[in-house]
DOLUM-15762 format. One line per 3 residues: number of its first residue (from 1); their letters; for each residue y, z, x of N, C-alpha, C. Coordinates in steps of 0.05 Angstrom, whole numbers, plus 5000, padded with zeros to 4 digits. Each point is the difference from the previous one (the first is absolute). Layout:
REM residues N
NUM> A> Y,Z,X,Y,Z,X,Y,Z,X ~ ...
This chain:
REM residues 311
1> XXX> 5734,7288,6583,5023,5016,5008,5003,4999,5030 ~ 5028,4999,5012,4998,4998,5027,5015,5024,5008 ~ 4986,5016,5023,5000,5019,5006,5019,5001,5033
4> XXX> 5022,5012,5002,5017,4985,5017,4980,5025,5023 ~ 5004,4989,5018,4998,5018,5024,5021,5006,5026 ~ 4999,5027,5005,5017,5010,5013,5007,4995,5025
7> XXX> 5013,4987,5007,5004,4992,5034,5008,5026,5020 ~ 4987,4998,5024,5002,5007,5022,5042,5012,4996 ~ 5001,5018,5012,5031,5004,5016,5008,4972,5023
10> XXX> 5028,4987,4996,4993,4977,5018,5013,5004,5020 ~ 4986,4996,5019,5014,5007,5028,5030,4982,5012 ~ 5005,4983,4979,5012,4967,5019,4996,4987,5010
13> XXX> 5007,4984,5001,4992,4974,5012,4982,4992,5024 ~ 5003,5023,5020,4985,4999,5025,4984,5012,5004 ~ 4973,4991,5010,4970,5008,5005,4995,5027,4995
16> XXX> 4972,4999,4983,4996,5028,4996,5003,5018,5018 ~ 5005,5028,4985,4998,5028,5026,4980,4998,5009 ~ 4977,4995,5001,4973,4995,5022,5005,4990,5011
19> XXX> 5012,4974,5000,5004,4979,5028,5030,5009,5010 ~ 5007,5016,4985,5032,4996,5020,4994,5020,5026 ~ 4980,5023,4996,4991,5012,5011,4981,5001,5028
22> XXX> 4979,4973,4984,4975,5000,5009,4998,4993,5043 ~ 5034,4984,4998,5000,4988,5031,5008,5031,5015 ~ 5008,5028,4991,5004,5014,5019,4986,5014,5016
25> XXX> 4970,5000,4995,4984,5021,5012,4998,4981,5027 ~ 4990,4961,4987,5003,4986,5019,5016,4998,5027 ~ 5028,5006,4989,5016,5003,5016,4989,5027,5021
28> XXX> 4996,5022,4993,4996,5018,5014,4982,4998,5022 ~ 4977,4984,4985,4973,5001,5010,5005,4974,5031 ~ 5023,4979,4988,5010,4988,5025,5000,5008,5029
31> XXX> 5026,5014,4996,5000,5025,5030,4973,5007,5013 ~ 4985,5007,4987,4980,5007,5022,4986,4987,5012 ~ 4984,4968,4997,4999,4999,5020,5015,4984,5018
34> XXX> 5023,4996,4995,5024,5001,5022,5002,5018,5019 ~ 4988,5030,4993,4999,5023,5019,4986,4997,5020 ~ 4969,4988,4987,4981,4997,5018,5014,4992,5026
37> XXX> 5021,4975,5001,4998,4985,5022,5027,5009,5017 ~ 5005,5029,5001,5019,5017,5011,4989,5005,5032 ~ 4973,5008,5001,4987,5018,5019,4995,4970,5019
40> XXX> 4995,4971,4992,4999,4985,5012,5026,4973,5013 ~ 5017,5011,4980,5033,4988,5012,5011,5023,5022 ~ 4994,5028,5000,5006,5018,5012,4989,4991,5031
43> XXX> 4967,5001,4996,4992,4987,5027,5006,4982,5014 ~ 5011,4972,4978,5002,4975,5015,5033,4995,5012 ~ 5018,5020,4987,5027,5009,5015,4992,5015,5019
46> XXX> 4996,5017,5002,4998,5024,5035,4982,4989,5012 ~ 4979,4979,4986,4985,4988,5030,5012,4969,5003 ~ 5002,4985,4989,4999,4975,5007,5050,4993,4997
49> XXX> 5010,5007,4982,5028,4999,4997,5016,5016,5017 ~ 4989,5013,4999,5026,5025,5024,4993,4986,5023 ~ 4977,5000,5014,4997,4994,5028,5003,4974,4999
52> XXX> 4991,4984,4987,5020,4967,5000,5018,5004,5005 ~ 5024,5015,4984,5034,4999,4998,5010,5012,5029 ~ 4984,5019,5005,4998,5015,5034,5000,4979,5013
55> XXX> 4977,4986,4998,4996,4976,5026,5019,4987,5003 ~ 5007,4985,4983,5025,4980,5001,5024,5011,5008 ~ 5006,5034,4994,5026,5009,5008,4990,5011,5039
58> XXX> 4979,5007,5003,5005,5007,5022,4982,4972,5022 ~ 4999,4986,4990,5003,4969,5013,5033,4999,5009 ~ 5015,5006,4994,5034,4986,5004,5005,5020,5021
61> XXX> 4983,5016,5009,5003,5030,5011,4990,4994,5035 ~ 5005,5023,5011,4991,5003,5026,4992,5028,4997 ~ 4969,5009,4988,5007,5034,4995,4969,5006,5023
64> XXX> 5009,5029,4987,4979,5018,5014,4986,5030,4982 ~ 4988,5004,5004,4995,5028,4979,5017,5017,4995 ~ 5026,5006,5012,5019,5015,5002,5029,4983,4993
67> XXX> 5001,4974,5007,5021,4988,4992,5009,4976,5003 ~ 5015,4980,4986,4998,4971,4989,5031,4995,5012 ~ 4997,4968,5012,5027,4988,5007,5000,4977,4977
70> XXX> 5019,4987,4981,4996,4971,4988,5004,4984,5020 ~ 4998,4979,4999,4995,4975,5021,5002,4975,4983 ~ 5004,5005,4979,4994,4980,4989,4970,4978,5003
73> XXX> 5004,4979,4999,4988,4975,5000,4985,5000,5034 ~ 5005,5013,5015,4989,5003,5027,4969,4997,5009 ~ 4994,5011,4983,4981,5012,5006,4973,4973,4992
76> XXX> 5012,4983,4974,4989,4979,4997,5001,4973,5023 ~ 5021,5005,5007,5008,4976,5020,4983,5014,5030 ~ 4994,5020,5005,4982,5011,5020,4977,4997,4996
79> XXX> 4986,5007,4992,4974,4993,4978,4992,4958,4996 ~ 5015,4994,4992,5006,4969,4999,4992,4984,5029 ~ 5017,5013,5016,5007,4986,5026,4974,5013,5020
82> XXX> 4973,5014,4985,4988,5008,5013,4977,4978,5015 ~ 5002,5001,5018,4984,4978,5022,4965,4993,4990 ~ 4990,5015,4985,4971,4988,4997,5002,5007,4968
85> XXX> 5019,4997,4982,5005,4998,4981,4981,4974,4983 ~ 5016,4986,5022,4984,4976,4983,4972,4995,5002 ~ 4985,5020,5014,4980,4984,5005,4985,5027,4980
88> XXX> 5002,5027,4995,5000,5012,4976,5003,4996,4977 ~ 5021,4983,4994,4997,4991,4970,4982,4975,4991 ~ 4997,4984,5028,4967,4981,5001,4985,5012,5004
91> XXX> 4984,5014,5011,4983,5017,4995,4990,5016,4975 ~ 5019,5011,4992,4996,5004,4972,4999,4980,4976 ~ 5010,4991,4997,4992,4976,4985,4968,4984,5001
94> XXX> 4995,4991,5031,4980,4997,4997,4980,5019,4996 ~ 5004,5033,5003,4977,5006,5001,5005,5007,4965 ~ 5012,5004,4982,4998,5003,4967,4989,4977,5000
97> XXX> 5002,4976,5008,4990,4976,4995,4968,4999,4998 ~ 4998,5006,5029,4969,5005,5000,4980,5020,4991 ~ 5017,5022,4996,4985,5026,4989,4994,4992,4967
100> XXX> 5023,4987,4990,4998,5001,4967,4985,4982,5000 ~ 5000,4981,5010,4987,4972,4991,4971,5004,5009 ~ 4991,5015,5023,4973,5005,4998,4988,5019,4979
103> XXX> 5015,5023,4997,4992,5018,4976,4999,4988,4983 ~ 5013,4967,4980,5000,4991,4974,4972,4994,5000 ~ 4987,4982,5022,4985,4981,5006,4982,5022,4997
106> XXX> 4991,5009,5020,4967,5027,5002,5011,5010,4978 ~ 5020,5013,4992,4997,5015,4982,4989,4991,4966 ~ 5003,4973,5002,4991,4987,4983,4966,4994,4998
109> XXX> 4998,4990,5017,4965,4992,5005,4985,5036,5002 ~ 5005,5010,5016,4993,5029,4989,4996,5004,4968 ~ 5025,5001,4987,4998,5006,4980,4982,4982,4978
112> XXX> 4999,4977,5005,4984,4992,4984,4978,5000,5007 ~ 4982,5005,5035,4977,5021,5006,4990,5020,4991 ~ 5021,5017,4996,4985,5029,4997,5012,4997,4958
115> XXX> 5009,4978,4992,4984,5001,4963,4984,4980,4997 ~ 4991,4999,5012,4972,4983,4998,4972,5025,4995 ~ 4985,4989,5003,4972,5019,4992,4987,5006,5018
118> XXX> 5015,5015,5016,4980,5012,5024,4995,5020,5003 ~ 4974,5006,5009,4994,5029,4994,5014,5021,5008 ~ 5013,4995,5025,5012,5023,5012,5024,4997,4997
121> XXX> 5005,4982,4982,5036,4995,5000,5010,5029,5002 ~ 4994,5019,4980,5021,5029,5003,5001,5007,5024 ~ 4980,5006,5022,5007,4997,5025,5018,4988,5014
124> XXX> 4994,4968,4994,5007,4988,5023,5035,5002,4994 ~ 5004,5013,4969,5033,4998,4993,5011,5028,5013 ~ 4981,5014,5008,5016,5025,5011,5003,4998,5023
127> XXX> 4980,4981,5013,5000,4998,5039,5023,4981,4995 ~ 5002,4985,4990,5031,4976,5000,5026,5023,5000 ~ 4999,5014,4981,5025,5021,4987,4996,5024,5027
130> XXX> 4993,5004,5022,4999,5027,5016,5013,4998,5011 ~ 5002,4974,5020,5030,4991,5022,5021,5011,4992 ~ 5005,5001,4969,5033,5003,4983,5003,5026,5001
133> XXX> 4979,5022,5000,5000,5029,5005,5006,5008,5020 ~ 5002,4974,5037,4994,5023,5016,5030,4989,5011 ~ 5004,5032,5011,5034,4994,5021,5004,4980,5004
136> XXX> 5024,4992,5001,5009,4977,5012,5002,4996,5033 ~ 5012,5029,5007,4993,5002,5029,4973,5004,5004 ~ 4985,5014,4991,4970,5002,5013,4996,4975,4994
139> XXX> 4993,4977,4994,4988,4974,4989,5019,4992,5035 ~ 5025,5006,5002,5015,4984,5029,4993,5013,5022 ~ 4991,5014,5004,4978,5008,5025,4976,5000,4994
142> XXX> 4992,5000,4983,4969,4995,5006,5002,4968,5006 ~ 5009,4982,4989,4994,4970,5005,5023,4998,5033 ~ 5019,5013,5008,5006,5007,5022,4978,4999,5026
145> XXX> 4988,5016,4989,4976,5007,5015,4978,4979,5006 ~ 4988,4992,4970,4982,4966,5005,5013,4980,5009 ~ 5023,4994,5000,5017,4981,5007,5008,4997,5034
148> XXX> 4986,5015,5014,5003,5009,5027,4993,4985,5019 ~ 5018,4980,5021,4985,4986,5006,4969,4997,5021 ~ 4997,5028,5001,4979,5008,5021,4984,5009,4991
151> XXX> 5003,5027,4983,4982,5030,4993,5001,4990,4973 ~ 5011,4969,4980,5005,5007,4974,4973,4990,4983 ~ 4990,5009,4981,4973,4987,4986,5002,4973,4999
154> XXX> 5020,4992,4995,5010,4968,4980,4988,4977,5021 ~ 5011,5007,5032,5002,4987,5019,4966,5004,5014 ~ 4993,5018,5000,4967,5014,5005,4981,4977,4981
157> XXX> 5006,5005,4977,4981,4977,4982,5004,4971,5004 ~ 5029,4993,5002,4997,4974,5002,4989,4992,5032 ~ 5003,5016,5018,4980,4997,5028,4972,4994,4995
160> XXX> 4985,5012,4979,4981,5000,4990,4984,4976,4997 ~ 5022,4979,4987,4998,4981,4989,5015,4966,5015 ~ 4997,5015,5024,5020,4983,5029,5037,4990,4999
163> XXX> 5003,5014,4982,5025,4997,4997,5020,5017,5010 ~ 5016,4986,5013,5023,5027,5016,5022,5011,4982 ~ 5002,5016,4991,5023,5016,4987,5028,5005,5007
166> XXX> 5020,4994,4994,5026,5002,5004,5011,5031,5001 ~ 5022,5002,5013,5010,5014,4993,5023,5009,4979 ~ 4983,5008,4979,5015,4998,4971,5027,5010,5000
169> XXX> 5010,5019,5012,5021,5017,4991,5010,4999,5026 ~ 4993,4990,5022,5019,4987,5019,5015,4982,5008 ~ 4988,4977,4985,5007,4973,4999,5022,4998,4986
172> XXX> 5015,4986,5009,5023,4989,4979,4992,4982,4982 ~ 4986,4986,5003,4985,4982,4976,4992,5009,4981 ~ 4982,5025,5008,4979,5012,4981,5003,5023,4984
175> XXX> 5023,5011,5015,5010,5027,4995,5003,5004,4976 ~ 5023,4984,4985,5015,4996,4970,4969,4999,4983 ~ 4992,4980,5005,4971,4994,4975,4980,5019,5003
178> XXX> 4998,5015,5023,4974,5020,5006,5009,5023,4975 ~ 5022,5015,5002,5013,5010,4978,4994,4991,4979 ~ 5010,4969,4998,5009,5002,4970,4971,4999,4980
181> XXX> 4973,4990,5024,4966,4995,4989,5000,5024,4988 ~ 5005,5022,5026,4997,5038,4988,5003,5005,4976 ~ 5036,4995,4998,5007,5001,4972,4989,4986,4980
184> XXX> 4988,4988,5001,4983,4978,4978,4978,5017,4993 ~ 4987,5010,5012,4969,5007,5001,5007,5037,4987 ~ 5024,5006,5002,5010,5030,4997,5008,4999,4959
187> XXX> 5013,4971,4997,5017,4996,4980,4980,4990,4981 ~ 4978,4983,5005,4990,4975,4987,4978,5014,4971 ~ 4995,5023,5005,4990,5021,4984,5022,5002,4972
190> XXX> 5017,4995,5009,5013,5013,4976,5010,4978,4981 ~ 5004,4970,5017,4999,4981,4994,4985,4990,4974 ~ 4972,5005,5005,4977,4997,4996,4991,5013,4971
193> XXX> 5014,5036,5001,5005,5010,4978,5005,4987,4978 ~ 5032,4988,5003,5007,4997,4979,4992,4969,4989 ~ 4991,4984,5022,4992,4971,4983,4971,5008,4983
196> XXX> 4982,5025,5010,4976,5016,4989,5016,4993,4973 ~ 5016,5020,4990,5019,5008,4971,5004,4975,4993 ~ 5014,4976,5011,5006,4985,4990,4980,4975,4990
199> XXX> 4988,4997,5017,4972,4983,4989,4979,5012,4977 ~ 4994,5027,5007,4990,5010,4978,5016,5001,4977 ~ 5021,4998,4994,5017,4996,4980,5003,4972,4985
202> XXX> 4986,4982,5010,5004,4979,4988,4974,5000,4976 ~ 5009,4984,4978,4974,5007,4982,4980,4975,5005 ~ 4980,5015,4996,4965,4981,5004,4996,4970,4991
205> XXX> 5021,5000,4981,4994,4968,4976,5010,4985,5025 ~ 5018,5003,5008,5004,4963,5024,4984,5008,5016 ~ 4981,5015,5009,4986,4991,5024,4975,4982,4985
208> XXX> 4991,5021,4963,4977,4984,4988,5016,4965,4990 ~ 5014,4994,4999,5013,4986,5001,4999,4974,5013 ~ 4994,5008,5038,5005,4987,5010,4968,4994,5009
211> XXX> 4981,5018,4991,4975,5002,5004,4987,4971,4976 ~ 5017,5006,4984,4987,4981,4971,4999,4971,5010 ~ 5031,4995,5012,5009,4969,5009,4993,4989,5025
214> XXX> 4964,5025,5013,4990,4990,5018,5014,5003,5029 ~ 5015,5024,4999,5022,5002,5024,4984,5029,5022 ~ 5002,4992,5024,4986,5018,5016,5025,5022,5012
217> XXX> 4980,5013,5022,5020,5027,5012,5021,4984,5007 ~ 5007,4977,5012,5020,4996,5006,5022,4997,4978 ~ 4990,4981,4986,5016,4993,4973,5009,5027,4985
220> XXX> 4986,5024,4996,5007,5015,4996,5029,5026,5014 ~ 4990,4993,5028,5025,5017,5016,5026,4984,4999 ~ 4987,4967,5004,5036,4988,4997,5014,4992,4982
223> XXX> 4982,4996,4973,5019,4998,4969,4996,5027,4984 ~ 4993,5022,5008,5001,5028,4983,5015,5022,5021 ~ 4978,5002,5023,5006,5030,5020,5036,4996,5006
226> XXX> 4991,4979,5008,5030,4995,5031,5033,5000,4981 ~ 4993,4981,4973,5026,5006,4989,5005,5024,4976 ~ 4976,5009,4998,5012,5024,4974,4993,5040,5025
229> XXX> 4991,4989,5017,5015,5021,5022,5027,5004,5014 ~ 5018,4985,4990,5029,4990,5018,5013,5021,4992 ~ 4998,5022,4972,5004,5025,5004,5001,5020,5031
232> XXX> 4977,4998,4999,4989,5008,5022,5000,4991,5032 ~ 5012,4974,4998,5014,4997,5026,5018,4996,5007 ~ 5020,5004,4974,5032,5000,4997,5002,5022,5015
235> XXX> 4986,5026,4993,4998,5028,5004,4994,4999,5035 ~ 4982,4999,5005,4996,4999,5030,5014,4984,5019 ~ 5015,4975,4986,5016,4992,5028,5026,5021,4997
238> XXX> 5012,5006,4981,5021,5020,4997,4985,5019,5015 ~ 4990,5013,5000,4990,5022,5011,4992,5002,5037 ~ 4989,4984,5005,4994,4991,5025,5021,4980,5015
241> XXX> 5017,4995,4976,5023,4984,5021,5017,5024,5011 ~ 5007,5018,4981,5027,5025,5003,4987,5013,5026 ~ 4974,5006,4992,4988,5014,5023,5000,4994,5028
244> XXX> 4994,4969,5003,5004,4987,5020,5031,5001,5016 ~ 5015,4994,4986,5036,4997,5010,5005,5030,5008 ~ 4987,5021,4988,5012,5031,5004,4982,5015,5030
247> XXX> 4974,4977,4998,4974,5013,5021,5015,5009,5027 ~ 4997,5025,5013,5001,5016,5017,4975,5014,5010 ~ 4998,5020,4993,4971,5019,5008,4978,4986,5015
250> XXX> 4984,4981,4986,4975,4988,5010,5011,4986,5027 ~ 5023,4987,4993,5015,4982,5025,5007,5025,5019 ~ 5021,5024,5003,5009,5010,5021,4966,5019,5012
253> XXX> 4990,5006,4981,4980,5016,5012,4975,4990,5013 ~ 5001,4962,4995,4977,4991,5024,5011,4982,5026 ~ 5029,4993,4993,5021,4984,5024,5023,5018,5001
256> XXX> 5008,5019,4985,5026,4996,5007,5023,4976,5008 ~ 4996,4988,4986,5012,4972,5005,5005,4984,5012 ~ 4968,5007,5018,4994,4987,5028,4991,4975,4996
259> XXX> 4986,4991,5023,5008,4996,5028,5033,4998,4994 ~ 5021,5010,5026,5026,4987,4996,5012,5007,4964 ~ 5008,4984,4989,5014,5002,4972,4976,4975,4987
262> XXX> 4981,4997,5013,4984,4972,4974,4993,5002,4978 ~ 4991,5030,4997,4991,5011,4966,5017,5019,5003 ~ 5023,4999,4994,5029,5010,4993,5003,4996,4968
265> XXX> 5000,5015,4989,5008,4990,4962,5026,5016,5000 ~ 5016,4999,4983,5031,5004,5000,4988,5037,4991 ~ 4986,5006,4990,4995,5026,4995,4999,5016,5017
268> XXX> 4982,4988,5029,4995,5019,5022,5029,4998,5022 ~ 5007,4971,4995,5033,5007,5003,5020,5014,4995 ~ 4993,5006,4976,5011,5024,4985,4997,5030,5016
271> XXX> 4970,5003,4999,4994,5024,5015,5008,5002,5029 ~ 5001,4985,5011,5010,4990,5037,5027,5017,4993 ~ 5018,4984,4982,5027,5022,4995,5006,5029,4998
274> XXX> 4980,5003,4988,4994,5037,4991,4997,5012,5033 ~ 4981,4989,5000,4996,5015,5027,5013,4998,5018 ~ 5017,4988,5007,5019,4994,5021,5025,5013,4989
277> XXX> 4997,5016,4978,5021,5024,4989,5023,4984,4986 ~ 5002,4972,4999,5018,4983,4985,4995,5007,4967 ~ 5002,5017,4994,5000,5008,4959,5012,4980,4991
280> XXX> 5023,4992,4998,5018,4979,4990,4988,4976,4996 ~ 4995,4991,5025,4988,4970,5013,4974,4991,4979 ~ 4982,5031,5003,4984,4982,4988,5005,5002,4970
283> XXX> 5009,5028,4989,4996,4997,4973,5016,4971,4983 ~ 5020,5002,5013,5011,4959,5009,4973,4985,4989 ~ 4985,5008,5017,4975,4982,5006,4989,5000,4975
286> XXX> 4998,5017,4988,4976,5008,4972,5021,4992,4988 ~ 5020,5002,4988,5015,4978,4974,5001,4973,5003 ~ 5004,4984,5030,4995,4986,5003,4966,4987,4988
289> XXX> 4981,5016,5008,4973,4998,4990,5002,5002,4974 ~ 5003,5008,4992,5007,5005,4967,5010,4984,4984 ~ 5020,4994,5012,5011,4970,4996,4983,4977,4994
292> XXX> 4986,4999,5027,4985,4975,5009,4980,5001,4978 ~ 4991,5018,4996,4965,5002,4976,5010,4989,4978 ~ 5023,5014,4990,5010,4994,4984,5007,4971,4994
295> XXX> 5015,4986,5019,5008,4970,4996,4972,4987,5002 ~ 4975,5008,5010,4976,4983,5003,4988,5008,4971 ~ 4990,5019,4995,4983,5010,4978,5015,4995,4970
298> XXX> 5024,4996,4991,5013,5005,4981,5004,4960,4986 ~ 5000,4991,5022,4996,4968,4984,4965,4997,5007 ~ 4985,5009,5017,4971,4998,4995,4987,5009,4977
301> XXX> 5014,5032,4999,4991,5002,4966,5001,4982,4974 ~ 5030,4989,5007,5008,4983,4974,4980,4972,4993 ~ 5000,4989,5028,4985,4974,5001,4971,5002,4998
304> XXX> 4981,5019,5004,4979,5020,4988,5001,5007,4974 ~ 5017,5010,4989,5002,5008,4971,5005,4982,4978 ~ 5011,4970,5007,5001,4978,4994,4971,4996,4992
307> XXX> 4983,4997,5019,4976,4991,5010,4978,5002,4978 ~ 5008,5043,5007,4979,5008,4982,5009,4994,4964 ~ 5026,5004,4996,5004,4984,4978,4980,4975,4986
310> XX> 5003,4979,5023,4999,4977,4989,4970,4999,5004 ~ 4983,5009,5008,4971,5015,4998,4999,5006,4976
């Protein structure tokens, strides 16, 4: 005997009431954390969008704390036609040049120093990492100070050793690189950090690997360390380049962009404007800068990001 059985009520054709249902809580549950990222679009408008859109509008300006003339385009063509201009935007260039490219270099051999097996490595990674803690101006007078060509330590020791000492931060020669060593020795800590992260991040099998096929420390740093850290030095020349093109502080607070304009970087140019009560002129100056990082760093990233790609 066949015993019919009773079917369900049929809903029609389209997906059960569970699923017609089931996407709305989803939906709800969406929105939130969309919310999360309210408190941090909030910040990155009132700090970094408003005062951008400011800069650029009161660039066209001739103002003052009390009140703004337009000028248009003036203020660029003043700025432009400024007489040690050019030798500021060489200056800076070379000194990102030399600041990044020494921090890739130490910051690399460091890092693969202090993961090695030494006893004091945790030490020796905090004395590397302390420079990055301390002021930027205190780090530019105290080496102000050793840098002296009479009373300074730097020049005292190499006497020591019969060698006559220059005058670092007087010389027009020496001036630009005496800085930009500072900044190296201030920066190179942090450098160092992150190739730490990034080397330790690589996994153990290719170094046993390279151990099996009879391959020594060297063989090891140049077919394992050097190319599966490019993370890690994609990261630091971005980082140490921007820094370099924007550098002010260490530079105005041990030359002032002395001797003359020789360690002049378009930044402390910048500040020369402020102070001479030109608001316009220089904030001119900072979109112009802004500009400039921008046109350098924005195809460096790309051709870098290529890189690490194809890594």
């Amino acid at each position: 005997m066949v015993t019919k059985q009773h079917a369900g009520p049929r809903r029609g054709s389209g997906a059960p009431l569970g699923h017609r249902h089931a996407h709305s809580p989803a939906k709800r549950r969406s929105a939130y954390p969309y919310a999360l990222y309210l408190p941090a679009a909030v910040v990155y408008l009132v700090i970094f969008l408003v005062p951008t859109v400011m800069a650029f509008y009161f660039a066209l300006t001739r103002w003052t704390l009390f009140d703004s003339e337009f000028v248009g385009l003036q203020n660029f063509r003043d700025f432009l036609s400024e007489q040690n201009l050019r030798i500021g935007f060489q200056n800076t260039v070379i000194y990102a040049v030399v600041t990044s490219g020494l921090k890739v270099v130490l910051g690399l051999l460091l890092g693969v120093l202090l993961t090695s097996r030494l006893r004091l490595r945790g030490f020796l990674r905090s004395v590397v990492f302390f420079p990055v803690l301390v002021s930027t101006v205190a780090v530019g007078i105290t080496f102000s100070a050793l840098l002296r060509p009479d009373t300074g330590l730097v020049n005292k020791a190499l006497a020591l050793v019969g060698v006559s000492g220059a005058d670092w931060l007087g010389d027009a020669n020496t001036a630009l690189l005496s800085v930009a060593l500072v900044d190296v020795w201030k920066g190179v800590g942090l450098a160092t950090v992150i190739y730490i992260a990034g080397i330790m991040s690589i996994p153990r099998d290719y170094y046993q690997a390279v151990a099996v096929d009879g391959g020594n420390a060297w063989h090891r740093f140049r077919h394992v360390t050097l190319p599966l850290s490019w993370p890690a030095t994609y990261s630091v020349i971005i980082l140490s380049f921007i820094g370099g093109l924007r550098s002010f502080d260490l530079i105005w607070t041990m030359t002032r962009g002395g001797p003359g304009f020789t360690s002049d970087t378009i930044a402390s140019i910048i500040y020369k404007q402020y102070q001479a009560g030109f608001f316009g002129l220089s904030t001119a100056g900072n979109v112009l800068l802004f500009l400039v990082v921008t046109a350098i760093v924005v195809p460096l990233n790309y051709v870098l990001g290529k890189r690490q790609v194809a890594v």
